[in-house]
Biopython code that builds the backbone (N, CA, C, O; Angstrom):
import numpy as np
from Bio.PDB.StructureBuilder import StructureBuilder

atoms = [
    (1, "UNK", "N", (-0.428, -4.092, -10.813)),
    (1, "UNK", "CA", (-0.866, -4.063, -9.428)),
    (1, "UNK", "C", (-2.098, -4.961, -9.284)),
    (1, "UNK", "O", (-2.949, -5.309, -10.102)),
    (2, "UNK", "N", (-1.917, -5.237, -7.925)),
    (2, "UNK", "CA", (-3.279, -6.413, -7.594)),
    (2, "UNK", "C", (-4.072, -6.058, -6.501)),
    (2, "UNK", "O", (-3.439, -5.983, -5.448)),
    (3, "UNK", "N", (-5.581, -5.753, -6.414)),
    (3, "UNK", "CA", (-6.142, -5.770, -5.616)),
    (3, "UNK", "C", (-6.824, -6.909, -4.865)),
    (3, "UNK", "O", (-7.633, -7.625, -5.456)),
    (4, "UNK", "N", (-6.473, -7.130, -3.372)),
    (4, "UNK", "CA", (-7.044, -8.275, -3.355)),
    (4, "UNK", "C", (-8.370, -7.406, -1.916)),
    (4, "UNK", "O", (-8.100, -6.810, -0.873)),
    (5, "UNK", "N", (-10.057, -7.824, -2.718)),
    (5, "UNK", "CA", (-10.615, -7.348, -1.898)),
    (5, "UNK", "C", (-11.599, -8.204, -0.900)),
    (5, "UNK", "O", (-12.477, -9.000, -1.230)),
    (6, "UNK", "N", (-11.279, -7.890, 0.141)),
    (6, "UNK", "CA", (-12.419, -9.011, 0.984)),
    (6, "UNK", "C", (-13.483, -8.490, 1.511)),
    (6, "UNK", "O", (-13.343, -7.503, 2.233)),
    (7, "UNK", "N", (-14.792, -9.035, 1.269)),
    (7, "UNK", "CA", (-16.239, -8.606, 1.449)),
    (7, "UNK", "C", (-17.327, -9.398, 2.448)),
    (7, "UNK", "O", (-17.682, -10.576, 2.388)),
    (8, "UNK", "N", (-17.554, -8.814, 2.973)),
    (8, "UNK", "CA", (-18.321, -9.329, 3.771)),
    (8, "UNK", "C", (-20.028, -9.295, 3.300)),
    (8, "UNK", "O", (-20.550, -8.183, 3.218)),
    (9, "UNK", "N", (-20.522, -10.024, 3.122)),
    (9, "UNK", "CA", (-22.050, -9.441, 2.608)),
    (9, "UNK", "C", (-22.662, -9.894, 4.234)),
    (9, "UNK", "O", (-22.423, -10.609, 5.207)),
    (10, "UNK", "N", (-23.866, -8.628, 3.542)),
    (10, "UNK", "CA", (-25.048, -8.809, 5.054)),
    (10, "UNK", "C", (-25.817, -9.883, 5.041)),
    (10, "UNK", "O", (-26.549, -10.278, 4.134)),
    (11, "UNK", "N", (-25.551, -10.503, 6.451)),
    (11, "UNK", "CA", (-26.113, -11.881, 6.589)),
    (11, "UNK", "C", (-26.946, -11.888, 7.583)),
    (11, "UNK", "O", (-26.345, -11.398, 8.540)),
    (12, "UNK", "N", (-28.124, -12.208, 7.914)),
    (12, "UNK", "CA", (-29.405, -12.247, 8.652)),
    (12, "UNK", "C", (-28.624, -12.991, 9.948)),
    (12, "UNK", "O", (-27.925, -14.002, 9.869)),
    (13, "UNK", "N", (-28.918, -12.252, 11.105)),
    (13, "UNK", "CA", (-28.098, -12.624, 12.391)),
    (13, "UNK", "C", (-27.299, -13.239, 12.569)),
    (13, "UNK", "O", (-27.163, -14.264, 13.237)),
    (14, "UNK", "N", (-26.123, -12.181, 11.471)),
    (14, "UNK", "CA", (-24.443, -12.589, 11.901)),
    (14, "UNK", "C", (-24.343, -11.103, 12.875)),
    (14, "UNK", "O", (-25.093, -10.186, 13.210)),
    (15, "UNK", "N", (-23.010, -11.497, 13.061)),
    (15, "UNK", "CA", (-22.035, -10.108, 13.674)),
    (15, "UNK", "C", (-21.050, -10.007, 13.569)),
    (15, "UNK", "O", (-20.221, -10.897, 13.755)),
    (16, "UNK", "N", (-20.794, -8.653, 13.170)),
    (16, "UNK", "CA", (-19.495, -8.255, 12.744)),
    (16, "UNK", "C", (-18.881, -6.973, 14.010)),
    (16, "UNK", "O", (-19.588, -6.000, 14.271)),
    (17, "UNK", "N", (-17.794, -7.139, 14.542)),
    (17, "UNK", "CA", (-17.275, -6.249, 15.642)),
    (17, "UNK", "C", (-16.344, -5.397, 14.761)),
    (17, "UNK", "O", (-15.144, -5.673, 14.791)),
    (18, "UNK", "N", (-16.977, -3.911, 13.608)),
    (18, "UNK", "CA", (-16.021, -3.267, 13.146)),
    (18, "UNK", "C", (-14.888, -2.372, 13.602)),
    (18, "UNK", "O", (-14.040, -1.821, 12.899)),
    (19, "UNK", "N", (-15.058, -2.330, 15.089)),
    (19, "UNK", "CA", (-13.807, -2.089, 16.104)),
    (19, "UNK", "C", (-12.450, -2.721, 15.857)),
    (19, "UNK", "O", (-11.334, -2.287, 15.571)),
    (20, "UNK", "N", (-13.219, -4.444, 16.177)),
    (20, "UNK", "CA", (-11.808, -5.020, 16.418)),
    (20, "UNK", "C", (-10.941, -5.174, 14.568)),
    (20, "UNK", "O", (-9.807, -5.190, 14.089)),
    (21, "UNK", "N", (-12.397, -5.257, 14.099)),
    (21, "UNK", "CA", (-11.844, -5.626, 12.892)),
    (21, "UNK", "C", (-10.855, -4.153, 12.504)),
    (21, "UNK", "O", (-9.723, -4.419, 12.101)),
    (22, "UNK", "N", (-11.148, -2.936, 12.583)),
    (22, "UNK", "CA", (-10.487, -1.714, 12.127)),
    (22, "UNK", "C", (-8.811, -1.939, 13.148)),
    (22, "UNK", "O", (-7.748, -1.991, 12.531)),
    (23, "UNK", "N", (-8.842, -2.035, 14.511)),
    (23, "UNK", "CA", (-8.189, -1.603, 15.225)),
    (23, "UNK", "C", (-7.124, -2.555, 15.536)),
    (23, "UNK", "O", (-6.048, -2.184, 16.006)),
    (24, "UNK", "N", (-7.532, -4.344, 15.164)),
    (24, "UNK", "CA", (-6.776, -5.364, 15.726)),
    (24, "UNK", "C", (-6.285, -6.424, 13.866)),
    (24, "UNK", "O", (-5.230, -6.530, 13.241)),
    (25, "UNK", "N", (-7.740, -6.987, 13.629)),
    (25, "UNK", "CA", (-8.111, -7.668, 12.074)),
    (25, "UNK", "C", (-6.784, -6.888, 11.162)),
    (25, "UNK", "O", (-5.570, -7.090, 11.204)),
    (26, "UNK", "N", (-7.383, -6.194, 10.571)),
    (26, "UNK", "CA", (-6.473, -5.450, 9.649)),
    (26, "UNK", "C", (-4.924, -4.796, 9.897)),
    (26, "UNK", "O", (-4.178, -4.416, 8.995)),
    (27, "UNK", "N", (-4.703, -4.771, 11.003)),
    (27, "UNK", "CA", (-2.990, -3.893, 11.082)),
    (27, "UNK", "C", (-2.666, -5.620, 11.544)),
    (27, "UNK", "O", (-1.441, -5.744, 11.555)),
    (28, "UNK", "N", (-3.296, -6.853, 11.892)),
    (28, "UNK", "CA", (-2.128, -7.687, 11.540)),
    (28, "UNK", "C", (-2.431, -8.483, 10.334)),
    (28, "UNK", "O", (-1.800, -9.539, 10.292)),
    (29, "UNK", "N", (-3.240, -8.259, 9.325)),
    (29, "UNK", "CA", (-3.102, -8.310, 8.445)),
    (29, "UNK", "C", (-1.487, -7.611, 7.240)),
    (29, "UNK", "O", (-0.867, -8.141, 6.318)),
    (30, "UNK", "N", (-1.405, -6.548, 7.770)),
    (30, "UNK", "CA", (-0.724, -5.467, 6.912)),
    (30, "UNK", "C", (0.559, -6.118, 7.690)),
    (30, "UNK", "O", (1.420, -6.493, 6.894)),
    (31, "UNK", "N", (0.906, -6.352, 9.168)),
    (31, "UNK", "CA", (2.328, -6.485, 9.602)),
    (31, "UNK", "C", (2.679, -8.289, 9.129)),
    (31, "UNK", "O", (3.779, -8.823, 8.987)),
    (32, "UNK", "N", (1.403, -8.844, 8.987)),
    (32, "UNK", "CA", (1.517, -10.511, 8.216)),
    (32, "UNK", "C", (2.283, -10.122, 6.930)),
    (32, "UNK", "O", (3.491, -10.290, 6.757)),
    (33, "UNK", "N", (1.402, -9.571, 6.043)),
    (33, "UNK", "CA", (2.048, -9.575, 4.902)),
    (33, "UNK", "C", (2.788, -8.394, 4.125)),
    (33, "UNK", "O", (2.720, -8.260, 2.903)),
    (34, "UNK", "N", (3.574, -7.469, 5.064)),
    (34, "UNK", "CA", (4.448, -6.719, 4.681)),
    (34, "UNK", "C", (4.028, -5.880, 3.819)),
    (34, "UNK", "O", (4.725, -5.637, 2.834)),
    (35, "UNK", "N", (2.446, -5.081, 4.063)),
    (35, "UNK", "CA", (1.984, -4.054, 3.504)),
    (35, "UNK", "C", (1.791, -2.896, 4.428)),
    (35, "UNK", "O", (1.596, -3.083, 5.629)),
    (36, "UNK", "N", (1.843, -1.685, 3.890)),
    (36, "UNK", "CA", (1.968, -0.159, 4.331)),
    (36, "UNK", "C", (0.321, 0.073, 5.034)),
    (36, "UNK", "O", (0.001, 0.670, 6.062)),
    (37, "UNK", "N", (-0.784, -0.877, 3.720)),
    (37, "UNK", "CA", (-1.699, 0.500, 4.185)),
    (37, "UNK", "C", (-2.765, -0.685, 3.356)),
    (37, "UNK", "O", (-2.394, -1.550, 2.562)),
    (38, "UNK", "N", (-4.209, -0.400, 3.836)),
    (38, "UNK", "CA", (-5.614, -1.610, 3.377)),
    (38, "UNK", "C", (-6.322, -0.083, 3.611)),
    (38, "UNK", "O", (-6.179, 0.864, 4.384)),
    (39, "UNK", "N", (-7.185, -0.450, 2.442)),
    (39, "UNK", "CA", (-8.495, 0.632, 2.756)),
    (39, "UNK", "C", (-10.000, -0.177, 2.976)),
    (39, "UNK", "O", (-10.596, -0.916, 2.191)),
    (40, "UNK", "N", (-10.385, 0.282, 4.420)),
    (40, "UNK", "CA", (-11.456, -0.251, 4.997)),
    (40, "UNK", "C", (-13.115, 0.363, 5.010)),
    (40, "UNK", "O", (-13.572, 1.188, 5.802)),
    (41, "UNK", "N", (-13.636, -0.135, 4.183)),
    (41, "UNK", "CA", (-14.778, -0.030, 4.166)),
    (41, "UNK", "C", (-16.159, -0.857, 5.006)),
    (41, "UNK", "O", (-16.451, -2.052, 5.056)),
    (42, "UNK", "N", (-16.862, 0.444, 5.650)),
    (42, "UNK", "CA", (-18.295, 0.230, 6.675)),
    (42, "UNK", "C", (-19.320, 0.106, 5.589)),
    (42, "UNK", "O", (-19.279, 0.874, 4.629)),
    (43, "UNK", "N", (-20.186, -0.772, 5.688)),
    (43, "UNK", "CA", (-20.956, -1.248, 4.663)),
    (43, "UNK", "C", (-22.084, 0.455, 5.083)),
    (43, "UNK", "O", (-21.428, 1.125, 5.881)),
    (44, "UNK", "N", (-23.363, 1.119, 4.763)),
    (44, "UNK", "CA", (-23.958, 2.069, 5.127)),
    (44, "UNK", "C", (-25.502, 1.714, 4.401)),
    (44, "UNK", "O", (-26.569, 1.984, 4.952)),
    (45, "UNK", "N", (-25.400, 1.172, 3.295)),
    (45, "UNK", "CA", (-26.126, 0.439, 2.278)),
    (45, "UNK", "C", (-25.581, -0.113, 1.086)),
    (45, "UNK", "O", (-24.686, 0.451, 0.457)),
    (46, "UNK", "N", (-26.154, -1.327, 0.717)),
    (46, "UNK", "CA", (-25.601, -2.289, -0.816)),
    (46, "UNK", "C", (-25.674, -3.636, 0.135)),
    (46, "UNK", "O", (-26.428, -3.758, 1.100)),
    (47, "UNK", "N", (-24.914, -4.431, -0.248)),
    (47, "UNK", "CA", (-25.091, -6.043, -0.034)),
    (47, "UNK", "C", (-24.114, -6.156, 0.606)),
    (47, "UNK", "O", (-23.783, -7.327, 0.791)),
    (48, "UNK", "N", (-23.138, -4.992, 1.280)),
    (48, "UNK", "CA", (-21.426, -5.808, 2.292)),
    (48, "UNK", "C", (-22.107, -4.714, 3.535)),
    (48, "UNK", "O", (-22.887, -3.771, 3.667)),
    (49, "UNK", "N", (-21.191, -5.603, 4.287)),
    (49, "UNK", "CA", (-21.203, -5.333, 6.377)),
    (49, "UNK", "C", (-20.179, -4.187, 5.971)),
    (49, "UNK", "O", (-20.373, -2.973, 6.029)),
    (50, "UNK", "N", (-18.865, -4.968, 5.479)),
    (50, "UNK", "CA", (-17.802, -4.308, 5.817)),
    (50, "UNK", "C", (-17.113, -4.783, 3.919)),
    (50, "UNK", "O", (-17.728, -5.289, 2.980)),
    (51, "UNK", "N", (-15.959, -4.427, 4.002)),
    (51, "UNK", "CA", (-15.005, -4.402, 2.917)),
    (51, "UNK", "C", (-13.621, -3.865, 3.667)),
    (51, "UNK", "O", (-13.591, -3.174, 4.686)),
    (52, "UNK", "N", (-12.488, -4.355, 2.912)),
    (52, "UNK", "CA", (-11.246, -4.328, 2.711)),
    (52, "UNK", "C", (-10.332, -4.675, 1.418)),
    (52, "UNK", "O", (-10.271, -5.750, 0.821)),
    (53, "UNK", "N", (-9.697, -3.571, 1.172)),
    (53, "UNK", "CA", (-8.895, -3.695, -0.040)),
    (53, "UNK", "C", (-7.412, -3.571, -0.198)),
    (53, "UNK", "O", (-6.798, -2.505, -0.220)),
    (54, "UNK", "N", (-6.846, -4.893, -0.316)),
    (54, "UNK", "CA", (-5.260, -4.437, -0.136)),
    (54, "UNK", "C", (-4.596, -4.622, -1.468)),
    (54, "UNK", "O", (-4.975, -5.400, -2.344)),
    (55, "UNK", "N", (-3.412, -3.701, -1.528)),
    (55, "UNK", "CA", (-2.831, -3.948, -2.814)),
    (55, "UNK", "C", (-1.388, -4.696, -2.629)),
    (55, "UNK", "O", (-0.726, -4.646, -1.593)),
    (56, "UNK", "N", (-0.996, -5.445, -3.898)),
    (56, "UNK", "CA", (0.082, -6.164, -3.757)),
    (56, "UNK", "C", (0.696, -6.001, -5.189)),
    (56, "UNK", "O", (-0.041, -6.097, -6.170)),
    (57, "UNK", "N", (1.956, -5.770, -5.314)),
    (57, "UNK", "CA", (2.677, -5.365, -6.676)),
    (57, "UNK", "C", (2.319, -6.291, -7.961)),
    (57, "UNK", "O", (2.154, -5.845, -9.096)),
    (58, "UNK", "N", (2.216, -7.822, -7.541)),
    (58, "UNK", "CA", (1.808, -8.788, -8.730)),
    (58, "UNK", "C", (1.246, -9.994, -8.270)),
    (58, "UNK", "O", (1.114, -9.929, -7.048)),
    (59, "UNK", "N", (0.954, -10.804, -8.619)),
    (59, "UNK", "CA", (-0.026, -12.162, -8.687)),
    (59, "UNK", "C", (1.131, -12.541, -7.713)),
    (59, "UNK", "O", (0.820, -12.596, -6.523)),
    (60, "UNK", "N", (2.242, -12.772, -8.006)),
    (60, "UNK", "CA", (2.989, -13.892, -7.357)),
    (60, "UNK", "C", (3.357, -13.140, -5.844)),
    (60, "UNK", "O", (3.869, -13.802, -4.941)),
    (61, "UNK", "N", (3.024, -11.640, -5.678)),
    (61, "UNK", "CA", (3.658, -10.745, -4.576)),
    (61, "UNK", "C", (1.948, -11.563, -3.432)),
    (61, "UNK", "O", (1.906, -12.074, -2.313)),
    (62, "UNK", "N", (1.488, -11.445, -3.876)),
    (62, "UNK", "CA", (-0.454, -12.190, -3.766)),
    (62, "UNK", "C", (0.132, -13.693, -3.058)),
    (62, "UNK", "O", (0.102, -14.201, -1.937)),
    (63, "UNK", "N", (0.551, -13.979, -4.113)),
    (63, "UNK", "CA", (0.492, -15.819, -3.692)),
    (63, "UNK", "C", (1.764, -15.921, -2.395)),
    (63, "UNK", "O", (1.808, -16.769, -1.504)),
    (64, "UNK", "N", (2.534, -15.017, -2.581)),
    (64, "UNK", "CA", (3.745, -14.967, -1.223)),
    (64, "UNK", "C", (3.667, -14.657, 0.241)),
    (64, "UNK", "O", (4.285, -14.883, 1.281)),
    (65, "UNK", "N", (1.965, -13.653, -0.449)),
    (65, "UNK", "CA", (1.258, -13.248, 1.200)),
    (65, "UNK", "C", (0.863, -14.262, 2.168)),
    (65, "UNK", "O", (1.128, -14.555, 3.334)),
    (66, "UNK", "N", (-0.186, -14.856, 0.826)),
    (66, "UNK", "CA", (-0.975, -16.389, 1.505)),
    (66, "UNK", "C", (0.090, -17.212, 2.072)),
    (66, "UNK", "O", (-0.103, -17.594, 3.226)),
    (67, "UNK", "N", (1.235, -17.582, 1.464)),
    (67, "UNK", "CA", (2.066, -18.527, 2.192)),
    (67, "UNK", "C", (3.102, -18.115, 2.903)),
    (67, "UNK", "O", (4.187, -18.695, 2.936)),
    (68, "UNK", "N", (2.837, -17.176, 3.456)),
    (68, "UNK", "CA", (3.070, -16.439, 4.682)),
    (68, "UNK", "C", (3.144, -17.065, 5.959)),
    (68, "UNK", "O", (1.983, -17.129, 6.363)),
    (69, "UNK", "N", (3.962, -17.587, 6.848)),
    (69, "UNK", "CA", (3.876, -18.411, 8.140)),
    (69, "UNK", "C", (2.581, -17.789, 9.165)),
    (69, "UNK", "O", (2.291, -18.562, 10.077)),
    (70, "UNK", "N", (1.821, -16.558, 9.117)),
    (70, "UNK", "CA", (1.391, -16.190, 9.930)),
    (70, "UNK", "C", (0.120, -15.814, 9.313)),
    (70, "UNK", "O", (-0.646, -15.186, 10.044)),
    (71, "UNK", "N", (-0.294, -16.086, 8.030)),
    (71, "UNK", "CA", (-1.322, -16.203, 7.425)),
    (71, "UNK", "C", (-2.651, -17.244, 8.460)),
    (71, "UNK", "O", (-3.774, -16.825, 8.738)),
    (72, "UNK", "N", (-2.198, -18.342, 8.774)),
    (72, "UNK", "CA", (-2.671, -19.375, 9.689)),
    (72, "UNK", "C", (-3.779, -18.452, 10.510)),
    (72, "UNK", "O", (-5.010, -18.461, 10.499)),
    (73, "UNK", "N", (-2.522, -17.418, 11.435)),
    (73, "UNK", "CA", (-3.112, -16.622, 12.602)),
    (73, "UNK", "C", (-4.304, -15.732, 11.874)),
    (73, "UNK", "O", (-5.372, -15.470, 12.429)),
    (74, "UNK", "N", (-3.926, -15.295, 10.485)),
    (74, "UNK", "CA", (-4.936, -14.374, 10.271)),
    (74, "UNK", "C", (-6.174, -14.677, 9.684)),
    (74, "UNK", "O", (-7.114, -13.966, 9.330)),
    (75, "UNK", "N", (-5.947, -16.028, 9.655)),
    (75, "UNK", "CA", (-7.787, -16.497, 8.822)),
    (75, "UNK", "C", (-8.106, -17.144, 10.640)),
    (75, "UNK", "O", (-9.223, -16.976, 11.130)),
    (76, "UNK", "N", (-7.116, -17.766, 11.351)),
    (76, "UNK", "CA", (-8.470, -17.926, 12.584)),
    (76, "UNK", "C", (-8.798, -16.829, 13.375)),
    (76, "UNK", "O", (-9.585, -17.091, 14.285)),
    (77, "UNK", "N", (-8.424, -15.687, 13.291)),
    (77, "UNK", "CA", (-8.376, -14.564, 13.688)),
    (77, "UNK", "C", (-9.888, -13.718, 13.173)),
    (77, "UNK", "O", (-10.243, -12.659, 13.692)),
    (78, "UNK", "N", (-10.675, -14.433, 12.044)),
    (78, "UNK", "CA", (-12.086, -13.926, 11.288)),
    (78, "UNK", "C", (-13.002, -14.059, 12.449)),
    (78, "UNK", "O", (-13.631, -13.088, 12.871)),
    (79, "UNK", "N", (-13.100, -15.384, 13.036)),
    (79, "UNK", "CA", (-13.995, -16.168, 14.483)),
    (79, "UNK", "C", (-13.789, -14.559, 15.350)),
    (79, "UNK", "O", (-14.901, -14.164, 15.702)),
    (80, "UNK", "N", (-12.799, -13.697, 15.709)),
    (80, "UNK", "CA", (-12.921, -13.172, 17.099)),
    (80, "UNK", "C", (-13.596, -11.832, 16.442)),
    (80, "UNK", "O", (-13.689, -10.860, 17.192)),
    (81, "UNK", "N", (-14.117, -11.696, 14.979)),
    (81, "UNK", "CA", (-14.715, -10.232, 14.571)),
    (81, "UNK", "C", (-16.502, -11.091, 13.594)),
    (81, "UNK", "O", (-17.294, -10.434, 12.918)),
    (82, "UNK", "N", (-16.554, -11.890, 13.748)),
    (82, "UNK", "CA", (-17.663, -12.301, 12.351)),
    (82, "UNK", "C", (-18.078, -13.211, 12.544)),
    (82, "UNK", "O", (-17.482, -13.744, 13.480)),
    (83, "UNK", "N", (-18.871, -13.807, 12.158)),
    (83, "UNK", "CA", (-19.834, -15.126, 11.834)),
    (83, "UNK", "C", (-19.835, -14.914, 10.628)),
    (83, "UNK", "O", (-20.321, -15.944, 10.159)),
    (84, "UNK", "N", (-19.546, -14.068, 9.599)),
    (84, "UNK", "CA", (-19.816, -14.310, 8.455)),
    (84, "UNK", "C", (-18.504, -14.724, 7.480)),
    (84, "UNK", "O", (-17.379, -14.229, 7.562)),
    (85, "UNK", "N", (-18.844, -15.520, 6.759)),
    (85, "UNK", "CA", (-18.240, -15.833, 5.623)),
    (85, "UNK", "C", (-17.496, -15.185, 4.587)),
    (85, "UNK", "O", (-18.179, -15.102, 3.566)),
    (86, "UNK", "N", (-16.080, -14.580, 4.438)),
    (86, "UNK", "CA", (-16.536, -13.380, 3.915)),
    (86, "UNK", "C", (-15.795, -14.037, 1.897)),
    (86, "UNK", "O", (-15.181, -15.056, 1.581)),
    (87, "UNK", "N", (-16.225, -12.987, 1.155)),
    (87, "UNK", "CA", (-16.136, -13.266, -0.103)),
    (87, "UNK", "C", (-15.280, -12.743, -0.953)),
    (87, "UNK", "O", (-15.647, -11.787, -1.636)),
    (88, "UNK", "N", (-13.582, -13.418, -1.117)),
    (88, "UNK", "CA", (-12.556, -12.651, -1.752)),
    (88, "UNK", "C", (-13.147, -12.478, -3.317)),
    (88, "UNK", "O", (-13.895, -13.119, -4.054)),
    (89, "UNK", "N", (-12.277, -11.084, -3.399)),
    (89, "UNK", "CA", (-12.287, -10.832, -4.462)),
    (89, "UNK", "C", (-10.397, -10.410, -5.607)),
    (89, "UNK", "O", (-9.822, -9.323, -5.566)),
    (90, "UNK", "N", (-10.132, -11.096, -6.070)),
    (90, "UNK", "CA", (-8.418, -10.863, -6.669)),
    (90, "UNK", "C", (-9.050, -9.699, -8.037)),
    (90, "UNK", "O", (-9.927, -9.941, -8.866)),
    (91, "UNK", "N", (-8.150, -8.307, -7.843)),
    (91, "UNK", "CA", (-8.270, -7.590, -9.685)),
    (91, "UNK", "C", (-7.067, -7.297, -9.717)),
    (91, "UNK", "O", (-6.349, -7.327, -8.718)),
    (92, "UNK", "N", (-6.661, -6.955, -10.931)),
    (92, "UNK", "CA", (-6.143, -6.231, -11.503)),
    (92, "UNK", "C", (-6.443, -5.130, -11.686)),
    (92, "UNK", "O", (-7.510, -4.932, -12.267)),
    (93, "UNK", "N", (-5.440, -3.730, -11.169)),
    (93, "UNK", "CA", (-5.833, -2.469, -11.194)),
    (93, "UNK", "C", (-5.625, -2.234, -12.672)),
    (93, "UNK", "O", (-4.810, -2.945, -13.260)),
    (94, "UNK", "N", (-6.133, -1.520, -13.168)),
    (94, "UNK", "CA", (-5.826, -1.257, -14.620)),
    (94, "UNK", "C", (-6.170, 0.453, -14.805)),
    (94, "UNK", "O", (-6.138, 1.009, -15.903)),
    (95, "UNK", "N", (-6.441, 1.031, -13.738)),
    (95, "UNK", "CA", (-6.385, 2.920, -14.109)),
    (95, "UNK", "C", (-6.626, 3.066, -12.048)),
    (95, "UNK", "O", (-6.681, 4.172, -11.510)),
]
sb = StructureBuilder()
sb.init_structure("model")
sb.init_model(0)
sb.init_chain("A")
sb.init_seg("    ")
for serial, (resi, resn, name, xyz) in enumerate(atoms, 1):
    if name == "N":
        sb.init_residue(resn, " ", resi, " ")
    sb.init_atom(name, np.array(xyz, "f"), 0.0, 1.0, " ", f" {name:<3s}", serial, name[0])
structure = sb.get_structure()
């Protein structure tokens, strides 16, 4: 299994709208790439705004997401929740 996690770190007068991102960002994320379920994390304290973690069966189930026809929509889709940059992270679940 593969986690692929995306992080947002806190950035000195950005903004992040964790509304749209919970309610709009992420479920077309999941209907883009033919996943059930992302677990979303509100930053409260540490170095992220926000976090998201989706899982995908293997590296290549990963690389099939990205080249996804509607992938396009979901990276210009960052502009209508953020100014910030955010910082993938790819693991391997291993327990």
């Amino acid at each position: 299994m593969i986690r692929l996690s995306v992080l947002y770190p806190v950035t000195e007068g950005a903004t992040f709208d964790h509304d749209y991102y919970r309610t709009s960002h992420v479920p077309l994320c999941l209907a883009t790439w033919g996943l059930d379920r992302a677990d979303i994390d509100k930053g409260v304290d540490g170095p992220y705004v926000a976090a998201v973690h989706f899982v995908f069966d293997s590296p290549e189930a990963l690389g099939e997401a990205f080249a996804a026809p509607g992938t396009g929509e979901v990276l210009a889709d960052v502009a209508n929740y953020t100014t910030i940059t955010p910082v993938l992270q790819t693991s391997e679940i291993v327990a």
